[in-house]
Z-matrix of the N, CA and C atoms (Angstrom, degrees):
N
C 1 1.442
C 2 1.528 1 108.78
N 3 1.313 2 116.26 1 140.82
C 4 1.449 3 128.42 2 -177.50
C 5 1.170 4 93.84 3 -58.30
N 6 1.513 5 119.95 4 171.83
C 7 1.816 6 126.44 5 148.65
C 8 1.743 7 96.10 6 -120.49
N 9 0.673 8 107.88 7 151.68
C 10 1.692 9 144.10 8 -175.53
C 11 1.623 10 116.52 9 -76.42
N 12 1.208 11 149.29 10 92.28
C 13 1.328 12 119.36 11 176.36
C 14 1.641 13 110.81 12 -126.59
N 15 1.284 14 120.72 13 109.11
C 16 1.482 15 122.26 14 175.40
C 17 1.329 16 116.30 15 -58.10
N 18 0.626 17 130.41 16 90.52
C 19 2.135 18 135.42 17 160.12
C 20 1.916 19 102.88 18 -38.74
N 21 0.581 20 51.96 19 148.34
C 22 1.948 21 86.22 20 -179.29
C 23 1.297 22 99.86 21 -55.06
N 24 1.592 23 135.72 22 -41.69
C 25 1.508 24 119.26 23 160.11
C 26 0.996 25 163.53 24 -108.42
N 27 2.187 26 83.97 25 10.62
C 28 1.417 27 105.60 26 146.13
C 29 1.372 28 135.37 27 -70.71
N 30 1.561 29 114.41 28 -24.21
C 31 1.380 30 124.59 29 -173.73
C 32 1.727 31 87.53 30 -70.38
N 33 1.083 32 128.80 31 -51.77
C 34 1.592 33 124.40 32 -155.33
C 35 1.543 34 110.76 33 -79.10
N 36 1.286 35 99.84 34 -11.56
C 37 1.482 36 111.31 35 146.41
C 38 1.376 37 157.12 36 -50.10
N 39 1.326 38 86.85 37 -61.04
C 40 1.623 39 113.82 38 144.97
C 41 1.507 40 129.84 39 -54.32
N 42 1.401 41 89.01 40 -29.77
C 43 1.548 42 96.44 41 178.15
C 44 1.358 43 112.24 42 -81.49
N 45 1.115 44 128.03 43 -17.37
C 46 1.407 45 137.52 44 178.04
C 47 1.435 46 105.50 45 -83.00
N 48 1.428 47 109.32 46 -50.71
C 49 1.585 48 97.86 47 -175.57
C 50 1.625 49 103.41 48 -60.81
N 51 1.305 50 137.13 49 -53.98
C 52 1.160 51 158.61 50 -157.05
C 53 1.488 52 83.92 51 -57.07
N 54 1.499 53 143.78 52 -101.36
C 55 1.439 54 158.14 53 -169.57
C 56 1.916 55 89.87 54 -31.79
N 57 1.098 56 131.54 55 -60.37
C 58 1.675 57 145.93 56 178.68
C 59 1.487 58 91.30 57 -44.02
N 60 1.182 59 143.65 58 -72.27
C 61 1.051 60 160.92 59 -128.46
C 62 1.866 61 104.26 60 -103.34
N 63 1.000 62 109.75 61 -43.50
C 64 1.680 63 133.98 62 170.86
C 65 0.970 64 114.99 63 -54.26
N 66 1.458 65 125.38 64 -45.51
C 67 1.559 66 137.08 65 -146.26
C 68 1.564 67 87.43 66 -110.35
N 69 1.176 68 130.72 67 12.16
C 70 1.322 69 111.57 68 174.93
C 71 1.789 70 103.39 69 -134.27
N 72 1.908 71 108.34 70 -38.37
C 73 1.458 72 112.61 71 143.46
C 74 1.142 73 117.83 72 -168.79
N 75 1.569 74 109.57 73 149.76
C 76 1.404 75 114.69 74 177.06
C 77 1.273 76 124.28 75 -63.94
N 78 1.025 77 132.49 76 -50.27
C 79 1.701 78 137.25 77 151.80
C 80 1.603 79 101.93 78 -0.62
N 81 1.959 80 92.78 79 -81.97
C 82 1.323 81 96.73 80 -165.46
C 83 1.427 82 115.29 81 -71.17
N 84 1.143 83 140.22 82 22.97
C 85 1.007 84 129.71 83 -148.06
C 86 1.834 85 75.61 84 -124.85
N 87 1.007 86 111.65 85 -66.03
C 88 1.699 87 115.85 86 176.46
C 89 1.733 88 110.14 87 -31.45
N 90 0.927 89 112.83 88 -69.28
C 91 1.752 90 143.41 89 -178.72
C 92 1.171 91 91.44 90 -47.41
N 93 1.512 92 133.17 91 -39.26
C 94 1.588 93 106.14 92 -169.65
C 95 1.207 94 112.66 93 -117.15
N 96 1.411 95 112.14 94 -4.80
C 97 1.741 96 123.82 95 164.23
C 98 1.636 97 116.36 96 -66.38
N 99 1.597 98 94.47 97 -45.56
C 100 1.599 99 105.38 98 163.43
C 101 1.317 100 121.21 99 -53.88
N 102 1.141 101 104.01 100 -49.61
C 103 1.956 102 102.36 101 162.14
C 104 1.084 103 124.42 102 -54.96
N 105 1.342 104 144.86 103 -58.46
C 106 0.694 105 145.03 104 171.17
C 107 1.346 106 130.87 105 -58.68
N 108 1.250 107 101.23 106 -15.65
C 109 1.743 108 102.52 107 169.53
C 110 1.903 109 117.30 108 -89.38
N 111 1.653 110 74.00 109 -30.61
C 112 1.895 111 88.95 110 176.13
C 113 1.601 112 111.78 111 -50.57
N 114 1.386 113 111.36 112 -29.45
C 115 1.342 114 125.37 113 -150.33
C 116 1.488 115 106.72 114 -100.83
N 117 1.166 116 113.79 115 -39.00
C 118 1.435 117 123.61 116 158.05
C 119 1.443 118 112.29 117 -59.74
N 120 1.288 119 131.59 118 -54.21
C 121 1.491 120 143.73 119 -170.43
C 122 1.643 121 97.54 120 -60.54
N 123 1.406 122 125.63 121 -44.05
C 124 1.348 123 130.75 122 157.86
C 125 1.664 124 119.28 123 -25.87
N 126 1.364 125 121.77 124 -64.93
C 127 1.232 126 114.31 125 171.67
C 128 1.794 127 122.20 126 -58.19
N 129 1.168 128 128.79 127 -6.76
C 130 1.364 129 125.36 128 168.24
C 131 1.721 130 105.16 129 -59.56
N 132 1.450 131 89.08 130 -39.74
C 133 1.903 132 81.07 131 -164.73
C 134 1.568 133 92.95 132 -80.34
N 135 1.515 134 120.09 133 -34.18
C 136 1.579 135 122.78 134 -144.10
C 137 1.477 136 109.85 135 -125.81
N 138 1.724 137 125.29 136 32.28
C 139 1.172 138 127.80 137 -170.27
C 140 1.381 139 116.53 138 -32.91
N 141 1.040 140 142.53 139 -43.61
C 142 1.908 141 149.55 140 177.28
C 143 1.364 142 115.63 141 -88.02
N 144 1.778 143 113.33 142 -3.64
C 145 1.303 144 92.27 143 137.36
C 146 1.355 145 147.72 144 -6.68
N 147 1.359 146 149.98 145 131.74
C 148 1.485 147 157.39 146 167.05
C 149 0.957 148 103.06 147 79.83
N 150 1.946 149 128.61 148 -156.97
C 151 1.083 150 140.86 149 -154.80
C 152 1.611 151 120.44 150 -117.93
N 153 1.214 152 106.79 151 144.08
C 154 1.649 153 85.69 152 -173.82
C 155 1.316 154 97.41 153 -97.22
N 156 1.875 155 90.67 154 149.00
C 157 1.824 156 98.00 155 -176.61
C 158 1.286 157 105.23 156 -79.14
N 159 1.193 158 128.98 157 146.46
C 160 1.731 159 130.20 158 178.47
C 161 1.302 160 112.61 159 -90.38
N 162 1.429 161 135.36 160 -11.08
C 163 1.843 162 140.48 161 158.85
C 164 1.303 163 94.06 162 -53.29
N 165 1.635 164 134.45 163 -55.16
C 166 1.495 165 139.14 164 -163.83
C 167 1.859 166 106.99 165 -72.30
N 168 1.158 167 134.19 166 5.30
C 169 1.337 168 122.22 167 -171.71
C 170 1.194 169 114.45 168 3.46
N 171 1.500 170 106.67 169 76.20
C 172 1.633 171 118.10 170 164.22
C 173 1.687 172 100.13 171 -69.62
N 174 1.065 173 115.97 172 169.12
C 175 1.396 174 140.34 173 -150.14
C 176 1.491 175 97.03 174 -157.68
N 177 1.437 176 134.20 175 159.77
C 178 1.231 177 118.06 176 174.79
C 179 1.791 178 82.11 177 -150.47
């Protein structure tokens, strides 16, 4: 299993969407933070998840 590590400007990221998202409702603001964390928490089990971008010439 992957481990997870938020950098310092993703967390403040979140915090923006979260406060963005807050200030208009709390509900939604829960509901889509939860998603978004769900979705991140996803790559622990499924790191290669999605698509590879072709600008990045990943290599495997």
């Amino acid at each position: 299993m992957a481990e997870i590590n938020w950098t310092e400007h993703a967390r403040e990221d979140l915090k923006i969407i979260i406060d963005y998202l807050a200030s208009q409702s709390q509900t939604v603001a829960k509901v889509r933070v939860q998603k978004i964390i769900s979705k991140v928490d996803l790559l622990q089990t499924f790191p290669n998840i999605g698509r590879v971008v072709p600008e990045l010439e990943y290599k495997m």
